[in-house]
C-alpha positions as CSV (number, residue, x, y, z in Angstrom):
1,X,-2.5,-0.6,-137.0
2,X,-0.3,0.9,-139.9
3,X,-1.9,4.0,-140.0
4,X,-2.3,4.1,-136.1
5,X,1.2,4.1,-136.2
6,X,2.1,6.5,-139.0
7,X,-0.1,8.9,-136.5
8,X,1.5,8.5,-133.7
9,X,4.9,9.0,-135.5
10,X,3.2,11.8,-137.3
11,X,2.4,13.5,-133.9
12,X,5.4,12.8,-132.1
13,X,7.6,14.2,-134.6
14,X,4.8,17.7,-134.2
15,X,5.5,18.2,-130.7
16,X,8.1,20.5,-130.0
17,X,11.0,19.4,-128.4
18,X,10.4,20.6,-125.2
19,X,7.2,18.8,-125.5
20,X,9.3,15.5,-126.5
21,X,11.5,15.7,-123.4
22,X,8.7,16.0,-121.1
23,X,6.7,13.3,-122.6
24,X,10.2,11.1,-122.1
25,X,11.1,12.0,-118.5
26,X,7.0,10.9,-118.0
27,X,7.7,7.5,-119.5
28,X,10.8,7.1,-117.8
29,X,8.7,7.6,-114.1
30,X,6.0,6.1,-115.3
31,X,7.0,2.5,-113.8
32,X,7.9,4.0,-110.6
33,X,4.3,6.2,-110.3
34,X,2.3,2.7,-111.3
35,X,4.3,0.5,-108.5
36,X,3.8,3.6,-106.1
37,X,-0.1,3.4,-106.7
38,X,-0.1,-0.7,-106.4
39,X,2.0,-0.9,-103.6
40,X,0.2,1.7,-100.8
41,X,-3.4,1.6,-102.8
42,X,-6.0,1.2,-100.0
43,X,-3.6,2.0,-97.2
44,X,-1.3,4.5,-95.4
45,X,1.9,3.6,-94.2
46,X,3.3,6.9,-94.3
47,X,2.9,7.1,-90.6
48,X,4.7,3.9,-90.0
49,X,7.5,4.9,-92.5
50,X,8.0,8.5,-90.9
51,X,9.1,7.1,-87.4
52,X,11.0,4.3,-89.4
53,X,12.8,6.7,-90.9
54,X,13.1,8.8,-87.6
55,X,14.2,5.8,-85.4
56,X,17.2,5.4,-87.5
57,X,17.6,8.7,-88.9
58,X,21.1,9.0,-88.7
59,X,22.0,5.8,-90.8
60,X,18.8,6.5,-93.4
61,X,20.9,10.0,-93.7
62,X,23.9,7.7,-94.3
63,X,22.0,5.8,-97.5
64,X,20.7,9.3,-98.6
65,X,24.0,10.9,-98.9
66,X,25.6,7.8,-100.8
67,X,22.6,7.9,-103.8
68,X,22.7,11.8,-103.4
69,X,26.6,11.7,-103.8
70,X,26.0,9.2,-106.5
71,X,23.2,10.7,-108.6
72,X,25.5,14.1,-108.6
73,X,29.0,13.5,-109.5
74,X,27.1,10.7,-112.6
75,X,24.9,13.2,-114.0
76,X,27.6,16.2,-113.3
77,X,30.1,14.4,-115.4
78,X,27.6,13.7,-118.3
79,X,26.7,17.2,-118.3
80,X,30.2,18.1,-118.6
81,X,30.8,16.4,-121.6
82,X,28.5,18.1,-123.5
83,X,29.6,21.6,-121.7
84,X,33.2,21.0,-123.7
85,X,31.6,20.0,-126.3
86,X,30.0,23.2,-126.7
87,X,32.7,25.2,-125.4
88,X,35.2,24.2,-127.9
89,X,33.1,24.4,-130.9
90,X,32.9,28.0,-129.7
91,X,36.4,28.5,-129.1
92,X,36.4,27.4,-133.1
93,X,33.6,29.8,-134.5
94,X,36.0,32.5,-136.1
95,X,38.2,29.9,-137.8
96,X,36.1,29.1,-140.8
97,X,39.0,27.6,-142.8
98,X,42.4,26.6,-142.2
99,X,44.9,25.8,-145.0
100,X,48.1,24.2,-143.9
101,X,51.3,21.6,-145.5
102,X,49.7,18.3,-146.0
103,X,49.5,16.4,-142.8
104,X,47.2,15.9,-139.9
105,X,44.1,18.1,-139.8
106,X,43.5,16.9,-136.1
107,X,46.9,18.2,-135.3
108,X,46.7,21.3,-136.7
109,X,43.6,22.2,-135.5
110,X,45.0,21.6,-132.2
111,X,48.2,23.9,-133.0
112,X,45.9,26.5,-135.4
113,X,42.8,27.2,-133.0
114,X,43.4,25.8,-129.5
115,X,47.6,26.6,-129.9
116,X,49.0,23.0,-128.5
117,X,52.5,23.6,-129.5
118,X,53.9,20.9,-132.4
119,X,56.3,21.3,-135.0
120,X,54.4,21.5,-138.4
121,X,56.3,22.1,-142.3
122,X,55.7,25.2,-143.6
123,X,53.8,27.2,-146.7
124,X,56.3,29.1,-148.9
125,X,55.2,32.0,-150.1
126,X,53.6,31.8,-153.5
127,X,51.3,29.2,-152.0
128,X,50.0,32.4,-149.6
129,X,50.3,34.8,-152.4
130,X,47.5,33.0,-154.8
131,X,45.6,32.2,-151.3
132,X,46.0,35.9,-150.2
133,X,45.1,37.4,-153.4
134,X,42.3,34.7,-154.6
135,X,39.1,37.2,-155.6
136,X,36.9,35.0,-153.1
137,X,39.1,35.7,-149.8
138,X,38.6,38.5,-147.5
139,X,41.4,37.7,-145.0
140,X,44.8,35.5,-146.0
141,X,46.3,35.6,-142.0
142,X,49.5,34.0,-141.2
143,X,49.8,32.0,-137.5
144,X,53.4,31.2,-137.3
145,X,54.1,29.9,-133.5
146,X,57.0,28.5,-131.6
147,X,57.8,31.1,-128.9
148,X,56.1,31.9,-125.2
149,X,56.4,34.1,-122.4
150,X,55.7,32.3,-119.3
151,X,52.7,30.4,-120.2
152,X,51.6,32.2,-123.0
153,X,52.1,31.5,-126.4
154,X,53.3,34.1,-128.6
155,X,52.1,34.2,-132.3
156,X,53.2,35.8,-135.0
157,X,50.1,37.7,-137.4
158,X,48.7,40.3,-138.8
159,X,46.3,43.2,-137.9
160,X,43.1,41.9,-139.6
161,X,43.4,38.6,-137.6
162,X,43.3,40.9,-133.6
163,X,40.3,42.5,-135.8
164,X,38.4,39.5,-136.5
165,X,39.2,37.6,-133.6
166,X,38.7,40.5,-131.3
167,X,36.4,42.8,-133.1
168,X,36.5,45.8,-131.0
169,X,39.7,45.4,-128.5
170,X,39.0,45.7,-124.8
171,X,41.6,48.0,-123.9
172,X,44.6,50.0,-126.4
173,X,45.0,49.4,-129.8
174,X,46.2,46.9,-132.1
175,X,49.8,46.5,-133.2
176,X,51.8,49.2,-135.8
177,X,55.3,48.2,-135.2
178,X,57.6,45.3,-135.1
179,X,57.9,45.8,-131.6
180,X,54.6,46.0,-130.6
181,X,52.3,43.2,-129.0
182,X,48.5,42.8,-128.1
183,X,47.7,40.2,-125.6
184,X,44.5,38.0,-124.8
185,X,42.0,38.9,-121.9
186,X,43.5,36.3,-119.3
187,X,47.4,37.4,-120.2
188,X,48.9,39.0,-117.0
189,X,50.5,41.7,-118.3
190,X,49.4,45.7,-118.8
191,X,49.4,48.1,-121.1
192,X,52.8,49.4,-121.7
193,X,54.7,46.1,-120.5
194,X,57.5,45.0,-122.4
195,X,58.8,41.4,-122.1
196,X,61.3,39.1,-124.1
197,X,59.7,36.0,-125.5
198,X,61.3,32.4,-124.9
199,X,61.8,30.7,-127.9
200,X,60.0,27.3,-127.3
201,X,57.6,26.3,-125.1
202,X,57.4,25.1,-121.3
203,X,60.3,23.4,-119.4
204,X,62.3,23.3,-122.9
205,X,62.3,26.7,-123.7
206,X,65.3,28.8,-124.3
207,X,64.9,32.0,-122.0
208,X,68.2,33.8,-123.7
209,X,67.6,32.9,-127.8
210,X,65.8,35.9,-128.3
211,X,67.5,38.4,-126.0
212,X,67.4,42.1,-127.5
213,X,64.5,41.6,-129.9
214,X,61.6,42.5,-126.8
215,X,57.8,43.9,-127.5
216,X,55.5,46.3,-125.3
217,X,51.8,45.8,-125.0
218,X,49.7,48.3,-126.8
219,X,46.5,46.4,-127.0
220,X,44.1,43.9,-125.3
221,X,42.0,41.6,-126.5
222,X,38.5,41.4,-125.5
223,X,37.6,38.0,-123.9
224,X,36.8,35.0,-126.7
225,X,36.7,32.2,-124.2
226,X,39.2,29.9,-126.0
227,X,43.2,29.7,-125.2
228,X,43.2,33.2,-127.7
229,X,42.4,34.5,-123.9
230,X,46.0,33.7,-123.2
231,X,47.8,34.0,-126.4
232,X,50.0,37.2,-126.9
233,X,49.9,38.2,-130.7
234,X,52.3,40.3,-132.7
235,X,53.4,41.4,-136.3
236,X,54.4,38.0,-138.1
237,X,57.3,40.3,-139.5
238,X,58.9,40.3,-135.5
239,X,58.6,36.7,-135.3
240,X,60.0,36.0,-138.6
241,X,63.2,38.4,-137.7
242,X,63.8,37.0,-134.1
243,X,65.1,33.8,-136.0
244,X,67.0,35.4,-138.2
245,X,64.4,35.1,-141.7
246,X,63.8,37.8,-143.6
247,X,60.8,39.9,-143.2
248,X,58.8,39.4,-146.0
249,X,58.9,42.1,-147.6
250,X,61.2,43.4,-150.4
251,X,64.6,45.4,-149.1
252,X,64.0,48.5,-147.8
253,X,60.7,48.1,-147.1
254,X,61.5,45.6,-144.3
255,X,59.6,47.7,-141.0
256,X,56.3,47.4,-143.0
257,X,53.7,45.3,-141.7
258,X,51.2,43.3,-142.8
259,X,49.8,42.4,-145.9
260,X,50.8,42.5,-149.4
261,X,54.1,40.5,-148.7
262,X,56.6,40.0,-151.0
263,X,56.4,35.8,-152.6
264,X,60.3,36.2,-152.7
265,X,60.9,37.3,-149.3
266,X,58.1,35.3,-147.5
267,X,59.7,33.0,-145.1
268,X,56.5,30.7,-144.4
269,X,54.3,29.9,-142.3
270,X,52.6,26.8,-140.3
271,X,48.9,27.7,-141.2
272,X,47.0,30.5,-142.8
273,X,43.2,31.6,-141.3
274,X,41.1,32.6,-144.5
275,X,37.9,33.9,-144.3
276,X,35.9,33.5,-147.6
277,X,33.7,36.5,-149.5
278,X,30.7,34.1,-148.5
279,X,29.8,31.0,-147.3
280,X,29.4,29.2,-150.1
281,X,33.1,30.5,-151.5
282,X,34.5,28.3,-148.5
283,X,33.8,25.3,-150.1
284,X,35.1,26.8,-153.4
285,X,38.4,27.1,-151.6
286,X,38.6,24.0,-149.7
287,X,38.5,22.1,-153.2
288,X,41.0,24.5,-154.7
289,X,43.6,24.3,-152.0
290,X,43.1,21.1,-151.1
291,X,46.4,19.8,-153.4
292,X,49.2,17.9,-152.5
293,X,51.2,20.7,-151.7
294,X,48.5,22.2,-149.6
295,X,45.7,21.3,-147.2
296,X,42.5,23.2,-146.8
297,X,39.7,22.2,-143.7
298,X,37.3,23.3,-141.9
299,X,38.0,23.1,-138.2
300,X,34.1,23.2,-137.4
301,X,34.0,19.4,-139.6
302,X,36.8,18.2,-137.7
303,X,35.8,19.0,-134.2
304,X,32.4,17.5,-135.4
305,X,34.7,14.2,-135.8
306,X,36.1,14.4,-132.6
307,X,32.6,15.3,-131.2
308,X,31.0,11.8,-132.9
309,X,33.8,10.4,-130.7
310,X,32.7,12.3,-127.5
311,X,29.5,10.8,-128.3
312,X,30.3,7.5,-127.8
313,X,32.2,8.2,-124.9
314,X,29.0,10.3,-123.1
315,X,27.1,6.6,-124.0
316,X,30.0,5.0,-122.1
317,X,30.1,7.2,-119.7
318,X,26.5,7.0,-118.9
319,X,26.2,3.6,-118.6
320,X,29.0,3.3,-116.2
321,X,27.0,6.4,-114.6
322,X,24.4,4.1,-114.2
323,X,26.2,1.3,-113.3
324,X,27.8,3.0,-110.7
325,X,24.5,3.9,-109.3
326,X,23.0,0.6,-109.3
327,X,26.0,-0.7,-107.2
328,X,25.1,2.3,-104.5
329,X,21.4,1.2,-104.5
330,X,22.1,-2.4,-104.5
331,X,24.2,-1.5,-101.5
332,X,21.3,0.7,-100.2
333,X,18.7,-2.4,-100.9
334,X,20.8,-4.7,-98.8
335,X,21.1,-2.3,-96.0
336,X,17.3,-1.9,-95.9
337,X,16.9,-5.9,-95.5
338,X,19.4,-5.3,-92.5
339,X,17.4,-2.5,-91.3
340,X,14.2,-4.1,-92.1
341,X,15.2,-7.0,-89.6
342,X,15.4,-4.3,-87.1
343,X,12.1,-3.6,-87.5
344,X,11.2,-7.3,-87.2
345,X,9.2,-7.5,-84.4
346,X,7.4,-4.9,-85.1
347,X,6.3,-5.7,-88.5
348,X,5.9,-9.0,-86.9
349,X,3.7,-7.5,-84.5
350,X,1.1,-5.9,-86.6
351,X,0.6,-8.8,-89.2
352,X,-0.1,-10.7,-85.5
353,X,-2.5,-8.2,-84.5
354,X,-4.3,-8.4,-88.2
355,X,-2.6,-5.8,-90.2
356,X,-2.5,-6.9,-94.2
357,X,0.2,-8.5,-95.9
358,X,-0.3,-6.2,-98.4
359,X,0.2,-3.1,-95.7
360,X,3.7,-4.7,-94.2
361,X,4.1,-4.9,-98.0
362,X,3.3,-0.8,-98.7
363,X,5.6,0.6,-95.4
364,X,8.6,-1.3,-96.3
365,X,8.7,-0.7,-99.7
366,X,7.3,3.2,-99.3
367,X,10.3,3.4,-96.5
368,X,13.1,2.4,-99.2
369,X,10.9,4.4,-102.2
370,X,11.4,7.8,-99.9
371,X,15.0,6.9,-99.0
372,X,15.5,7.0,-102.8
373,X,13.5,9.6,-103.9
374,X,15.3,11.8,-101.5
375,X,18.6,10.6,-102.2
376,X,17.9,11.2,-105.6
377,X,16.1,14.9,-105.5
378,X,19.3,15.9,-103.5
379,X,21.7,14.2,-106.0
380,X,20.4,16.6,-109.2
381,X,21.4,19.4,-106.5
382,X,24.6,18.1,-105.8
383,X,25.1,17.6,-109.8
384,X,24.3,21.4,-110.4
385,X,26.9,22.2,-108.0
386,X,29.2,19.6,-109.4
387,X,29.1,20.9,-113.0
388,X,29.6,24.7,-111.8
389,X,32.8,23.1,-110.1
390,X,33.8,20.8,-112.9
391,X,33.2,23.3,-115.5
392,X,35.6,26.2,-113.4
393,X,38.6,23.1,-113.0
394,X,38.0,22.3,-116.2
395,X,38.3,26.0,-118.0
396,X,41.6,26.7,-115.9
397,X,43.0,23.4,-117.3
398,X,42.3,24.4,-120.9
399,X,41.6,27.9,-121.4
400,X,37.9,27.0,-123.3
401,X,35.2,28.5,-121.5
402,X,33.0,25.7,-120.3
403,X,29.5,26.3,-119.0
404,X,28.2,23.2,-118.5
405,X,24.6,23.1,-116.8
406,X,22.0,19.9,-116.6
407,X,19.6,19.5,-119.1
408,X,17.1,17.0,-120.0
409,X,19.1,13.9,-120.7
410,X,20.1,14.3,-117.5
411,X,17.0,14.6,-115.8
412,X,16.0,11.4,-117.9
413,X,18.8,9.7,-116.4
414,X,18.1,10.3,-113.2
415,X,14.3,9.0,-113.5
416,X,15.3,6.3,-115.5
417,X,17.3,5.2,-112.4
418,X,14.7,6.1,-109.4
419,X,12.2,4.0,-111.4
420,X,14.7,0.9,-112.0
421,X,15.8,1.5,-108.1
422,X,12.1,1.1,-107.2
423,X,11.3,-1.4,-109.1
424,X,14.5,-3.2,-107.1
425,X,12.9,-1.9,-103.7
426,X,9.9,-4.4,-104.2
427,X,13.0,-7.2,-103.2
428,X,13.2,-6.2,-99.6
429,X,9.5,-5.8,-99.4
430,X,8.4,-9.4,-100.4
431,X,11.5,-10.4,-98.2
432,X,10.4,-8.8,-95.8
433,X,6.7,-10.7,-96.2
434,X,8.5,-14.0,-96.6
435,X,9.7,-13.9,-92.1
436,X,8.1,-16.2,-90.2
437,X,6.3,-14.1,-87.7
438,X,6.4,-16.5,-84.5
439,X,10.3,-16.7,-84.9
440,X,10.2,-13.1,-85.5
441,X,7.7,-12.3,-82.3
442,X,10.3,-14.3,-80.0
443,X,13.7,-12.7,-81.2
């Protein structure tokens, strides 16, 4: 038996994992195909369960839509879940390591890669000098934040960040000046636009702090799918000399931009984007920069936290899925007593005339097994649709580009409930076998 096992276990884990899926969504019908063969073995109801289903077509159409509507939205929400999932660890792919003041990494991560505004301390300057001139760094790029125009934030950084965020730009070029400004793929604005940033964000801004000190668009991003889409970005040195801080760099050098900046006359900044020589150097820098003056992380192992946490939400949110859809079928079940007692004379009629148990048995229980099944095959239609809509609401709302689509968990899902549901249908059958037939002949 031991070794039986350690074969089977062996095997399973040498099929591929398309191979695995199939062989689940199998199991998962299985009970449903085995009381399907029982149940109308020897017979053919189908007949019978056609004009059933034709007699009272309009209310069988009723108990199809509610398991169709059912089956849909549950596994379109599941789906969606792991759509976000996917669309923000993409949104997070060119931040390889963040180093911030000590404090929350879950909070910067939401201010450093999806820009949720929040008020963060800062790193002085000779903390980014020995991070911007460290032999394994490539790129040392300041994010400071804090103003928008309109909806958009603007962020103070430099050059080499629109480069590797970008790559190539979509339209223009990227900024030269202070008074110059490149702007994500969703900003509406156009090339050659000037505007005057708000200094804070949303209802609270103040439209007037920053009057006179106004950028023009020379660049556009190309599209990244995160909130970058509508972030406007400019020279650190601008954002730095709206508020009145120097411009990090020595006196008269102060309409330079971009790196080296002066220790001395670096103001700060809320969170620097490094991107190490290799990948193996990131860890080397985490360790070094994570001090108590400093805070190094990877936004990829954070999100992966949160994720674990989406996780067990998708297990709650498929149960209630499934609960949800047990409630509909129960309600479906019950309706198909009541509709089965429609049919009560007539099923009365044929056990009179000599028709089997066992056949009354096979057309009331195939006539609720087809109401499912359909119900069912039309709900994983409806769920497609639902996570094209869901995913479209959902990317407006947060700028991440969500393409959510059903996949096998899904699919298990759904079978896992048609063969629990049929297995529930067998109820109203044997109720149905357990009418007297004289009482039933005389109503």
């Amino acid at each position: 038996m031991m070794q039986m096992a350690e074969f089977m276990q062996d095997y399973w884990v040498g099929l591929s994992a398309t191979s695995q899926d199939i062989a689940r969504l199998v199991a998962l019908l299985l009970p449903a195909m085995l009381v399907g063969i029982a149940a109308t073995r020897r017979y053919r109801p189908f007949g019978m369960i056609g004009a059933m289903i034709w007699r009272f077509r309009w209310t069988n159409a009723l108990f199809v839509a509610l398991i169709a509507v059912s089956v849909g939205l549950g596994v379109g929400l599941i789906a969606q879940e792991r759509g976000l999932r996917q669309g923000s660890a993409h949104a997070a792919a060119k931040f390889d390591l963040i180093v911030s003041a000590p404090g929350s990494e879950i909070e910067m991560l939401l201010a450093a890669v999806f820009l949720q505004p929040t008020d963060a301390p800062l790193i002085e300057g000779e903390t980014y000098d020995r991070i911007a001139h460290h032999d394994n760094v490539v790129l040392a790029a300041p994010l400071a934040y804090g103003d928008s125009y309109r909806a958009a934030p603007v962020i103070g950084t430099t050059a080499g960040f629109v480069e590797h965020l970008s790559g190539t730009l979509a339209q223009g070029r990227p900024f030269s000046a202070h008074g110059e400004a490149v702007i994500g793929a969703r900003v509406d604005l156009k090339l050659g636009d000037s505007f005057v940033p708000a200094h804070g964000h949303g209802d609270g801004a103040d439209h007037d702090a920053h009057a006179g000190h106004g950028y023009t668009v020379v660049g556009r991003m190309a599209r990244s799918g995160s909130p970058w889409d509508r972030a406007i970005l400019v020279p650190v040195e601008a954002v730095w000399e709206v508020h009145g801080l120097a411009s990090g760099h020595a006196p008269g050098h102060e309409e330079d931009i971009g790196p080296p900046f002066d220790p001395a006359y670096f103001p700060g900044t809320p969170a620097v984007l490094v991107r190490a020589t290799a990948l193996w150097a990131n860890y080397a820098l985490h360790s070094e920069f994570t001090t108590e003056r400093t805070m190094a992380f990877f936004p990829g192992a954070v999100l992966a936290r949160l994720h674990s946490l989406l996780g067990d939400v998708r297990q709650a949110m498929s149960v209630m899925a499934m609960l949800t859809q047990l409630l509909v079928t129960a309600g479906v079940l019950t309706g198909l007593v009541i509709v089965t007692r429609l049919y009560a004379r007539r099923l009365a009629l044929m056990r009179a005339l000599g028709a089997p148990a066992r056949f009354v048995f096979a057309v009331v229980w195939g006539y609720a097994a087809i109401l499912i099944g359909i119900g069912s095959a039309i709900g994983v239609t409806i769920g497609f649709a639902a996570t094209r809509i869901i995913s479209a609401i959902v990317t407006a709302r947060t700028d991440i580009d969500v393409h959510a689509s059903l996949d096998w968990p899904e699919f298990h899902l759904v079978a896992g409930f048609v063969s629990l549901t049929l297995l529930l249908a067998l109820l109203p059958a044997f109720a149905a076998l357990r009418r007297p037939v004289i009482a039933d002949l005389r109503t």
